[in-house]
Backbone as CSV, one residue per row, in Angstrom:
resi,resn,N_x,N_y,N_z,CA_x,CA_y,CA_z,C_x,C_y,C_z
1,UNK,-7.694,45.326,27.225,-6.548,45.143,26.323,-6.592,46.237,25.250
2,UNK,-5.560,46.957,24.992,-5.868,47.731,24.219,-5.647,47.474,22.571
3,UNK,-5.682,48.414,21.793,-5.544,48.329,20.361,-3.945,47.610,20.257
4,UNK,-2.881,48.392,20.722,-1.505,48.155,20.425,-0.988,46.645,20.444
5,UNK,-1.514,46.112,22.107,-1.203,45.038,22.663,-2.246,43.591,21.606
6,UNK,-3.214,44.201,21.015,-3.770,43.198,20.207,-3.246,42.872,19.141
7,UNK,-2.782,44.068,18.350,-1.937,43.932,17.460,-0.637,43.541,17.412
8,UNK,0.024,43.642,18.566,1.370,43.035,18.574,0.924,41.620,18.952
9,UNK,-0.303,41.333,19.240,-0.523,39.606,19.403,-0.315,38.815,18.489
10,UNK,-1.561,39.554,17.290,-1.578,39.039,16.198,-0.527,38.997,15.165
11,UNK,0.314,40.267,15.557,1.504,40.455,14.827,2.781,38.572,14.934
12,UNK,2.893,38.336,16.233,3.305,37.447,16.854,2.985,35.715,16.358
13,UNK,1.592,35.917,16.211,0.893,34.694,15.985,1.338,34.632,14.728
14,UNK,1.221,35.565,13.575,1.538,35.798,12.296,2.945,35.254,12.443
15,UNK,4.044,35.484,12.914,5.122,34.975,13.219,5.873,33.266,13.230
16,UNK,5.149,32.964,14.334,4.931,31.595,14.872,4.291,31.217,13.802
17,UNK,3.072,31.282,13.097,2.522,30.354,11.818,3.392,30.481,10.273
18,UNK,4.413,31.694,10.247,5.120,31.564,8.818,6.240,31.091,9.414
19,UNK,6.913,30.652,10.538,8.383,29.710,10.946,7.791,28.603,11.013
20,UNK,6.350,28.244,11.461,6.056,26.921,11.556,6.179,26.330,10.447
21,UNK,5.645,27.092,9.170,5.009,26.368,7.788,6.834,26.807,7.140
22,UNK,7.409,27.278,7.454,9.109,27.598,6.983,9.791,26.040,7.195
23,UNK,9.996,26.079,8.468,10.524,24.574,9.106,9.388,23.960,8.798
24,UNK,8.491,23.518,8.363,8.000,22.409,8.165,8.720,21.873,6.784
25,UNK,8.481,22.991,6.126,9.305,22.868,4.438,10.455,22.374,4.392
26,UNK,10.918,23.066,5.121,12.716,22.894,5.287,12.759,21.395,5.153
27,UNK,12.036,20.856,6.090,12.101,19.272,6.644,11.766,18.348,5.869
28,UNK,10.621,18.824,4.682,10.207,17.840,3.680,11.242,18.112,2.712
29,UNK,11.775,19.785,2.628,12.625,19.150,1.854,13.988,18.175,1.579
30,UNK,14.141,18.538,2.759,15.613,17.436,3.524,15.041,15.796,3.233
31,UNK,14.176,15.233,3.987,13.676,14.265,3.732,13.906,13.633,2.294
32,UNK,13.115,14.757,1.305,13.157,14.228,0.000,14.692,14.491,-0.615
33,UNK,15.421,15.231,-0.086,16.638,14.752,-0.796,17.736,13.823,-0.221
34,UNK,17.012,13.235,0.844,17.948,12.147,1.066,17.853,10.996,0.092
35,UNK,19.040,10.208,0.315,18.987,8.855,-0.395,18.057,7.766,-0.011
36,UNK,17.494,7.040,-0.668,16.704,5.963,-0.114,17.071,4.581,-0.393
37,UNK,16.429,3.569,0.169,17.276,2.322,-0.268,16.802,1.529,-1.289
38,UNK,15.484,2.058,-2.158,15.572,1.981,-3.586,16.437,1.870,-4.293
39,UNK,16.355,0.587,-4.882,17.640,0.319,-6.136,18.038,-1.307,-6.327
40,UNK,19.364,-1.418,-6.719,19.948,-2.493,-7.117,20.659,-2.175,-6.019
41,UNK,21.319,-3.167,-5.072,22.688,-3.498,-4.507,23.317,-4.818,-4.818
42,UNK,24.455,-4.827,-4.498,25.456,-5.743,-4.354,26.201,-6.264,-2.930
43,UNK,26.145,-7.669,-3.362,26.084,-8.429,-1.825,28.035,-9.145,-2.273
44,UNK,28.593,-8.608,-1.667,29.919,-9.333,-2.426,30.809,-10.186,-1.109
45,UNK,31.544,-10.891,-2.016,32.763,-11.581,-0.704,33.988,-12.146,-1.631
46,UNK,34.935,-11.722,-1.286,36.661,-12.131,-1.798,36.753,-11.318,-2.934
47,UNK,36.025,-9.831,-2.805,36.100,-9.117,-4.200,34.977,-9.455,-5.625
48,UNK,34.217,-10.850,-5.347,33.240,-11.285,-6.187,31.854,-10.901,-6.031
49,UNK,31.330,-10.951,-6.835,29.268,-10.881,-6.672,28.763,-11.870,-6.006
50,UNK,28.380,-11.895,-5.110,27.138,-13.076,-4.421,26.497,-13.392,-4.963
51,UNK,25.322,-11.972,-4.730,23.912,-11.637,-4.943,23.580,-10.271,-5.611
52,UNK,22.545,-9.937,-7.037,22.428,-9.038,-6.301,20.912,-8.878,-6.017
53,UNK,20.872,-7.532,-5.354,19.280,-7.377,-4.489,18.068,-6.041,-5.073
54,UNK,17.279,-6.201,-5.411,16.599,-5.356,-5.633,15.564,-4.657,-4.359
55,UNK,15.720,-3.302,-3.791,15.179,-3.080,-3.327,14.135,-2.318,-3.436
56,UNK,12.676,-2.114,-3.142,11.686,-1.261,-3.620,10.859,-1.178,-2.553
57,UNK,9.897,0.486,-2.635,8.759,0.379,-1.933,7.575,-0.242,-2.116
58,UNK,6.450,-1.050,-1.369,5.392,-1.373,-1.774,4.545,-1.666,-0.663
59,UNK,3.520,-0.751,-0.994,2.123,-0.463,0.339,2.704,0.660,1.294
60,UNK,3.881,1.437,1.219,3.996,1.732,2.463,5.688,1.294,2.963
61,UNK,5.494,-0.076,2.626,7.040,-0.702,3.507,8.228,-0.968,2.050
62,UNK,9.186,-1.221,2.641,10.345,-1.465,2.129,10.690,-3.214,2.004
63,UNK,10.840,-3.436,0.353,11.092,-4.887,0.364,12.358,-5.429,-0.546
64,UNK,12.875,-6.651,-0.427,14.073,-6.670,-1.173,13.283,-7.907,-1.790
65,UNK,14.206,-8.195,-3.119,13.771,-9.245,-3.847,15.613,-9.899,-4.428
66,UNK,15.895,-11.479,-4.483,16.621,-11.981,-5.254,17.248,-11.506,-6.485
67,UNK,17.507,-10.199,-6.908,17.380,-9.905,-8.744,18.408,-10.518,-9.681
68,UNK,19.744,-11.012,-9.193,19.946,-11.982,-9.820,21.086,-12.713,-9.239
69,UNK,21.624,-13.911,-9.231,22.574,-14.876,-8.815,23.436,-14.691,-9.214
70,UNK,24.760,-15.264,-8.479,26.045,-15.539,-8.854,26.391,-17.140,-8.452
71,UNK,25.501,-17.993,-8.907,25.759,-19.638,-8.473,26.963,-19.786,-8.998
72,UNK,27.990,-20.661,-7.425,29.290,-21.694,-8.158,28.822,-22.288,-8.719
73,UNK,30.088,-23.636,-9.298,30.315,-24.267,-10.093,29.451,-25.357,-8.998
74,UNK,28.655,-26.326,-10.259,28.052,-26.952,-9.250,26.629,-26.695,-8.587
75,UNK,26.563,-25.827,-8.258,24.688,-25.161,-7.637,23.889,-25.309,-8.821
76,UNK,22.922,-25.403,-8.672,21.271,-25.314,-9.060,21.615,-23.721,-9.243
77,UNK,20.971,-23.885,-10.394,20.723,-22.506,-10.764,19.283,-22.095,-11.159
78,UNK,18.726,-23.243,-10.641,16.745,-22.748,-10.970,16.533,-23.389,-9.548
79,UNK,17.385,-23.393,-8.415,17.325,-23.965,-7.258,15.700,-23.121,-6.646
80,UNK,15.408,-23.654,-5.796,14.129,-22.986,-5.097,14.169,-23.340,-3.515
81,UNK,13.316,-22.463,-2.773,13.648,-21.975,-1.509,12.928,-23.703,-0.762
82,UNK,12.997,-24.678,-0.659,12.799,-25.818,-0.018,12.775,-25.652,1.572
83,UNK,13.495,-25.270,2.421,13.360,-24.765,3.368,12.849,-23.758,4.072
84,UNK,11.783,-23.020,3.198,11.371,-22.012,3.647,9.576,-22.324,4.557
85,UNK,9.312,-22.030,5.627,8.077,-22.312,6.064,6.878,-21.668,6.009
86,UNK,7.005,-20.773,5.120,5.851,-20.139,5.160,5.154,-19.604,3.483
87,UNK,4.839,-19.039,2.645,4.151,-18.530,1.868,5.121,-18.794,0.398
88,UNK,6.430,-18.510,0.785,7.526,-18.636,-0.234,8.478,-20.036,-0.063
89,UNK,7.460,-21.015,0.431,7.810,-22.008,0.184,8.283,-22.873,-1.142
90,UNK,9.266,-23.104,-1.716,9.520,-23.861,-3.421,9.099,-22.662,-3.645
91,UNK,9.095,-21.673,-4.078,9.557,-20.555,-4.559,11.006,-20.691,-5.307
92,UNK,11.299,-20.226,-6.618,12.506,-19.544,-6.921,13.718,-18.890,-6.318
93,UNK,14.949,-19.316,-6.236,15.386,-18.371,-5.102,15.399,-16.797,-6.200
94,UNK,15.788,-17.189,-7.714,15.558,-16.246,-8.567,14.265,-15.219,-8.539
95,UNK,14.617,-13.623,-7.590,12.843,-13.551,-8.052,12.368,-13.412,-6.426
96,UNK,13.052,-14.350,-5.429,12.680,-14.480,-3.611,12.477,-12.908,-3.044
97,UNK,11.292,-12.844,-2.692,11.556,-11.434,-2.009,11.844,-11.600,-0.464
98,UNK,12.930,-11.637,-0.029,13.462,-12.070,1.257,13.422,-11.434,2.379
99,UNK,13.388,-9.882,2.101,13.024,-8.636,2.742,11.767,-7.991,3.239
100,UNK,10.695,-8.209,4.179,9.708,-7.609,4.027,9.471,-6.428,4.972
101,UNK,8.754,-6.126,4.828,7.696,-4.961,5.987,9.052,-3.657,6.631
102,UNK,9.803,-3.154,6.131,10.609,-2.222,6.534,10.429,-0.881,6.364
103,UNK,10.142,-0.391,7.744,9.462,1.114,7.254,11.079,2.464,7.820
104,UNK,10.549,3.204,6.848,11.695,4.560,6.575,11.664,5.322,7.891
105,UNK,12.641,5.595,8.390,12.678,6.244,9.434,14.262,7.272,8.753
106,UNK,14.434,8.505,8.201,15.214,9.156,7.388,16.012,8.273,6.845
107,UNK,17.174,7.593,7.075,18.474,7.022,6.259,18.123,5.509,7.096
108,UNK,17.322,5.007,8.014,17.484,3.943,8.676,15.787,3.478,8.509
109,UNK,16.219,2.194,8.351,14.589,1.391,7.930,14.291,-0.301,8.981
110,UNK,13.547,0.107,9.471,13.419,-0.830,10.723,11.764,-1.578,11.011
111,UNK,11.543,-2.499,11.374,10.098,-3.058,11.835,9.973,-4.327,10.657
112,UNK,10.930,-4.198,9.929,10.660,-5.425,8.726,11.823,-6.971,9.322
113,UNK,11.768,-7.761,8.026,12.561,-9.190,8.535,13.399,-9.740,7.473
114,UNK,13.977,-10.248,7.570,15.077,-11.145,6.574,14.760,-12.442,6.685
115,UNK,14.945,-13.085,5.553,14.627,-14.452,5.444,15.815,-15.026,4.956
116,UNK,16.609,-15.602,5.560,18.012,-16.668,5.348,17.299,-18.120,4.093
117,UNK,17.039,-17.935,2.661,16.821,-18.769,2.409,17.453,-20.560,2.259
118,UNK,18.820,-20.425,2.895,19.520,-21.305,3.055,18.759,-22.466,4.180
119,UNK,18.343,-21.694,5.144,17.791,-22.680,6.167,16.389,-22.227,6.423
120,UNK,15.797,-21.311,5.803,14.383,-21.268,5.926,14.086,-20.241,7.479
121,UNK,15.265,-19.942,8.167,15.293,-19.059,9.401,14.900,-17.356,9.173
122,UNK,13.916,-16.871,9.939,13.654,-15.705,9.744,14.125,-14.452,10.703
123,UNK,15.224,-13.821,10.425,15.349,-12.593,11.181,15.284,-11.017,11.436
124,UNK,14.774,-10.586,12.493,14.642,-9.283,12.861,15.788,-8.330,11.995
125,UNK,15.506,-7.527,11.259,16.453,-7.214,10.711,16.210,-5.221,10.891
126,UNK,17.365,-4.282,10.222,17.843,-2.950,10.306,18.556,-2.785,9.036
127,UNK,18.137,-1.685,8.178,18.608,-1.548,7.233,19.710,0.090,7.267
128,UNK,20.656,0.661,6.849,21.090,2.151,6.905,21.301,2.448,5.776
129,UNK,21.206,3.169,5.278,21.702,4.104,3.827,22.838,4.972,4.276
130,UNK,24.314,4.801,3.411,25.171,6.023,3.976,24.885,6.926,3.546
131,UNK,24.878,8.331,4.066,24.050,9.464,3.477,24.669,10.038,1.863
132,UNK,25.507,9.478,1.507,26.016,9.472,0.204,25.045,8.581,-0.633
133,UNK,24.358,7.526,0.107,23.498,6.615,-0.829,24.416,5.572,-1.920
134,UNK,25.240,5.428,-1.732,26.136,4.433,-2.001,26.177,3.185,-1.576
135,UNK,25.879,2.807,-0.207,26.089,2.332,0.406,25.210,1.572,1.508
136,UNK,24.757,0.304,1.381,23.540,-0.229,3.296,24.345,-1.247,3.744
137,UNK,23.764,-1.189,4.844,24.622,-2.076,5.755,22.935,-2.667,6.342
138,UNK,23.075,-3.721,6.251,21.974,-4.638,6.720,22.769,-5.494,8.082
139,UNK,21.705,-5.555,9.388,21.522,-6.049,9.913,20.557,-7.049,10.882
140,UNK,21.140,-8.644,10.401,19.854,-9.451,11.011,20.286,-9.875,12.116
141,UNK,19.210,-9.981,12.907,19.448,-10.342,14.357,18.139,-11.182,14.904
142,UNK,18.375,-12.147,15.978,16.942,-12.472,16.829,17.376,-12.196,18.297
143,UNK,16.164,-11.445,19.020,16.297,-11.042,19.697,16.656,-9.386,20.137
144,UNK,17.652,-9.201,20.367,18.418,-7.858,20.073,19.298,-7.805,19.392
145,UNK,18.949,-6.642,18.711,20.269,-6.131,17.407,21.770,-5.937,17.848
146,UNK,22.164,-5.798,19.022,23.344,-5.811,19.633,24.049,-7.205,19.225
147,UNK,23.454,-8.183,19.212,23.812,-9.174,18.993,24.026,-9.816,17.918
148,UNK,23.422,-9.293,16.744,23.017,-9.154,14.938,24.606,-9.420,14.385
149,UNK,24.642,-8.952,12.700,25.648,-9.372,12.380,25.389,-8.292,11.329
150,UNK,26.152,-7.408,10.908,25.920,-6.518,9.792,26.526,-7.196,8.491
151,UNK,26.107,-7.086,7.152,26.649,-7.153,6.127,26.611,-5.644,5.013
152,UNK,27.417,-5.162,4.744,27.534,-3.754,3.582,27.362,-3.985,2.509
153,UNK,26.433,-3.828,1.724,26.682,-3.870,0.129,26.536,-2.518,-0.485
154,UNK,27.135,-2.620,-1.784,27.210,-1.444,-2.450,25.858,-0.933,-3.555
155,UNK,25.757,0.187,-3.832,24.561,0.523,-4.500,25.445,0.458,-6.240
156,UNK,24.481,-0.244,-7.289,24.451,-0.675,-8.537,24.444,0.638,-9.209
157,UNK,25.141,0.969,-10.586,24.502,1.743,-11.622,22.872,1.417,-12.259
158,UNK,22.411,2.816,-11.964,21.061,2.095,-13.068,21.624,1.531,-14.095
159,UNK,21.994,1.766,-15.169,22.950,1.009,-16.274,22.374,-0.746,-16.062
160,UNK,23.003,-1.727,-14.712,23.189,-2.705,-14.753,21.404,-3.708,-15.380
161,UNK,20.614,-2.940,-14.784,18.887,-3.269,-15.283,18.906,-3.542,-16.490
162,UNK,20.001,-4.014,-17.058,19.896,-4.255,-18.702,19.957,-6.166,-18.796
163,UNK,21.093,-5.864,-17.732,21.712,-7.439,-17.129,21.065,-8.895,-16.520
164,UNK,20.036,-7.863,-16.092,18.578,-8.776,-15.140,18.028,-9.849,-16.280
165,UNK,17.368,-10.721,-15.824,16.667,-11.965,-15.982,15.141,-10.976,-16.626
166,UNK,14.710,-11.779,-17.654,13.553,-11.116,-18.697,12.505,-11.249,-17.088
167,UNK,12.542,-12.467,-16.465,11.524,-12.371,-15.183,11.280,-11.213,-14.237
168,UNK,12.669,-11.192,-14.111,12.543,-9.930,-12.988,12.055,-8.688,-13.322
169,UNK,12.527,-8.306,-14.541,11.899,-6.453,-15.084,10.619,-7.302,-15.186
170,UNK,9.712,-8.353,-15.448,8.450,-8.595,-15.880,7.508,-8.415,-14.066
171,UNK,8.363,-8.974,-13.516,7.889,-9.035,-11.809,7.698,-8.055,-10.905
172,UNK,8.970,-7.294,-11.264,9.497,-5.885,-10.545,10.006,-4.619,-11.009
173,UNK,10.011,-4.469,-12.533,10.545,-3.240,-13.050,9.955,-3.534,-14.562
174,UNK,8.242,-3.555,-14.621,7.744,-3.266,-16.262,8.362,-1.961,-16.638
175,UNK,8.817,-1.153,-15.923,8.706,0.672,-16.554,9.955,-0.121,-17.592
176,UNK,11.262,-0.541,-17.440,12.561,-1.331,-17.262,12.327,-1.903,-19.022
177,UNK,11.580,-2.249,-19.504,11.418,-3.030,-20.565,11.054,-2.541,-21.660
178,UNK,12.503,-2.856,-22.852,12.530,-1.600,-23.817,11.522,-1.675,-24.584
179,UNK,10.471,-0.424,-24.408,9.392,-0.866,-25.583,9.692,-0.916,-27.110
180,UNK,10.987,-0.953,-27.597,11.312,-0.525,-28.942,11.331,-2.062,-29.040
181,UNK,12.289,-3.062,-28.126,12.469,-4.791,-28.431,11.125,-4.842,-28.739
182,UNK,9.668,-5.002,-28.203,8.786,-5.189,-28.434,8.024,-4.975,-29.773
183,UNK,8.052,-3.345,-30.095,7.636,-2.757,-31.215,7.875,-3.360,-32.278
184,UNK,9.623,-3.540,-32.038,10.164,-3.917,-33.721,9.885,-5.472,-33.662
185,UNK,9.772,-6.593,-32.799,9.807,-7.520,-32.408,7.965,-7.744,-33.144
186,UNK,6.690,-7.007,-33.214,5.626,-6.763,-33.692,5.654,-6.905,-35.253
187,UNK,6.982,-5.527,-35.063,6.952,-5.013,-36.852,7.664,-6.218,-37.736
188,UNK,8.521,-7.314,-37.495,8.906,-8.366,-38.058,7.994,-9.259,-38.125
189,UNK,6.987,-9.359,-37.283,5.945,-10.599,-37.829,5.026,-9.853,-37.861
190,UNK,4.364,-9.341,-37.952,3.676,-8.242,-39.049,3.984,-8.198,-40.745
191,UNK,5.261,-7.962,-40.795,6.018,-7.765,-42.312,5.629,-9.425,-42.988
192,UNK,6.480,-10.663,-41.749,6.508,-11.792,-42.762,4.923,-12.357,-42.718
193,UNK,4.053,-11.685,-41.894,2.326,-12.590,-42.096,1.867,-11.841,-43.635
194,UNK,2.293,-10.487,-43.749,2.169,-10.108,-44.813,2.643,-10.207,-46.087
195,UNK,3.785,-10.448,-46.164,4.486,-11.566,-47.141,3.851,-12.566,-47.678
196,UNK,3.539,-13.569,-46.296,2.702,-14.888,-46.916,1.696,-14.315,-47.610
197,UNK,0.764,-13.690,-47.074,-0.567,-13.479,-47.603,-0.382,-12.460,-48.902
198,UNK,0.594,-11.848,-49.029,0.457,-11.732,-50.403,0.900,-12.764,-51.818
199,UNK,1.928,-13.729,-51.125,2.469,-14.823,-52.186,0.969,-15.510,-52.387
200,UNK,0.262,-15.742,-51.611,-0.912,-16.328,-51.526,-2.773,-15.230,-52.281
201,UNK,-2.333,-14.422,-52.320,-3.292,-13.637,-53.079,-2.919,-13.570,-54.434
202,UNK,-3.758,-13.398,-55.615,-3.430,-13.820,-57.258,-3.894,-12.420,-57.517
203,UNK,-3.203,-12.254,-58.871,-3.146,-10.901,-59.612,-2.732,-9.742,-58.554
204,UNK,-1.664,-9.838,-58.446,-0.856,-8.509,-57.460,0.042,-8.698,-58.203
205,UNK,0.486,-7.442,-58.456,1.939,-6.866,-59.509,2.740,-6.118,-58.390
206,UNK,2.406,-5.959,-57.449,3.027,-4.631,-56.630,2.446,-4.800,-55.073
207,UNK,3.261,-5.301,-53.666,2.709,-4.938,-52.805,3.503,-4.335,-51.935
208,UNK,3.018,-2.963,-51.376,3.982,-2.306,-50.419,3.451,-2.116,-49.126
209,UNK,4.692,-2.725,-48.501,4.320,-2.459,-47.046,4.988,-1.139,-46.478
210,UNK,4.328,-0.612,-45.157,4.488,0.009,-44.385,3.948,-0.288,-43.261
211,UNK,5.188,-0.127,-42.412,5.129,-0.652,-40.926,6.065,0.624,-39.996
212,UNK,5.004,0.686,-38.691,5.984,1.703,-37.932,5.396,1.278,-36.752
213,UNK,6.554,2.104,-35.520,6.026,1.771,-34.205,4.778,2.163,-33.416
214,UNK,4.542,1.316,-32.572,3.270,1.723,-32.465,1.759,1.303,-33.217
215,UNK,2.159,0.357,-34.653,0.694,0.945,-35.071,1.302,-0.287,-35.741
216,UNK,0.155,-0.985,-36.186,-0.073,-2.206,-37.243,0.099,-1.713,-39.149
217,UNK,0.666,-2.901,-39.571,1.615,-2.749,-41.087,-0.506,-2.603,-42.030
218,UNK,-0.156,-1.385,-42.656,-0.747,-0.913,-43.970,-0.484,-1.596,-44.975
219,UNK,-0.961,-2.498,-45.865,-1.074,-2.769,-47.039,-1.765,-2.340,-48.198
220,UNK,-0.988,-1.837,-48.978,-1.407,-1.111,-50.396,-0.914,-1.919,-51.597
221,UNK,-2.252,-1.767,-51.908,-2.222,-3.191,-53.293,-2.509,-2.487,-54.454
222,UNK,-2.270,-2.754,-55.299,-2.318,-2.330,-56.932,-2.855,-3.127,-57.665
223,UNK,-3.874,-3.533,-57.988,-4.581,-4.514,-58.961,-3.980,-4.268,-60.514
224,UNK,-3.013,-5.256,-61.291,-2.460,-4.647,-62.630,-3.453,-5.313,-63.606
225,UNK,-5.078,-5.171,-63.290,-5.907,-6.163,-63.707,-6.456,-4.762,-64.567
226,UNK,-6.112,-3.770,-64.387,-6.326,-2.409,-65.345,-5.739,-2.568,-66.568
């Protein structure tokens, strides 16, 4: 083999390994800018809210949870899953993660199940994202999916996570929970424990507080015993 023919080998191979690692890129990056079925949806009928659904990843798979109700007039509204046979038995329907084990296959998520908490029935289910991400169409089925029943719901503004039940951001979305309610929610009983305890301390002419977020109230005292 001579010099030329080695070098146009290697020249070649060099080739084939920067299109391989090119298209490989290409592909992760496509992947990552698709839509996923992360989020809030909406389960609607006659133009009204049902349900809506929180969907998220966890371990690996794709799961939905209850995130909040639209009970008629009449329903239980702290109703719980009574019919259910297995783990999420009397469970909350508030909060139900009904959705489990659904793994990503680009815009379509498949191998997971639906749980009908009405009758406690569990089905084979198919999830799609329209590639706008607007949009899934869930389908449960037993047996074969040919036979299934699709339902469409629409994808939520982040915005609506304001609307949710204090449970649910505590269950499924801590990031979700304004740390300022908290802070200032600190800095008010902070202020009035300090109040008491100064009506309750003798010879103070002067007590000033300072309180900020983040950090426990400073008390500076002035003894007018000078």
């Amino acid at each position: 083999m001579t010099i030329r023919k080695i070098a146009n080998r290697l020249r070649l191979s060099m080739l084939l390994v920067v299109s391989f690692a090119a298209l490989t890129a290409s592909t992760h990056s496509a992947r990552a800018d698709e839509p996923t079925a992360s989020g809030l949806w909406e389960k609607s009928a006659a133009g009204k809210p049902v349900v809506w659904v929180l969907i998220f990843e966890h371990d690996g798979t794709y799961q939905g949870a209850i995130a909040k109700r639209f009970p008629k007039p009449g329903d239980d509204s702290g109703a719980v899953c009574t019919k259910c046979g297995d783990d999420r038995r009397n469970e909350p329907l508030l909060g139900l993660t009904f959705i489990r084990g659904m793994k990503r296959n680009g815009f379509k998520y498949e191998g997971g199940d639906i749980l009908d908490p009405r009758d406690g029935k569990i089905y084979s289910a198919i999830m799609t994202v329209s590639p706008d991400g607007q949009a899934l169409t869930l389908r449960g089925y037993m047996g074969i999916s040919i036979l299934g029943h699709d339902e469409i719901w629409n994808r939520l503004p982040d915005s609506v996570v304001d609307l949710l039940d204090a449970s649910i951001l505590a269950r499924y979305l801590p990031a979700a929970i304004p740390a300022t309610s908290t802070a200032s929610s600190t800095s008010r009983s902070t202020k009035y424990l300090l109040t008491v305890l100064a009506d309750w301390l003798p010879n103070l002419s002067k007590v000033r507080f300072s309180c900020g977020l983040g950090a426990f109230a400073r008390m500076i005292v002035v003894d007018d015993m000078n």
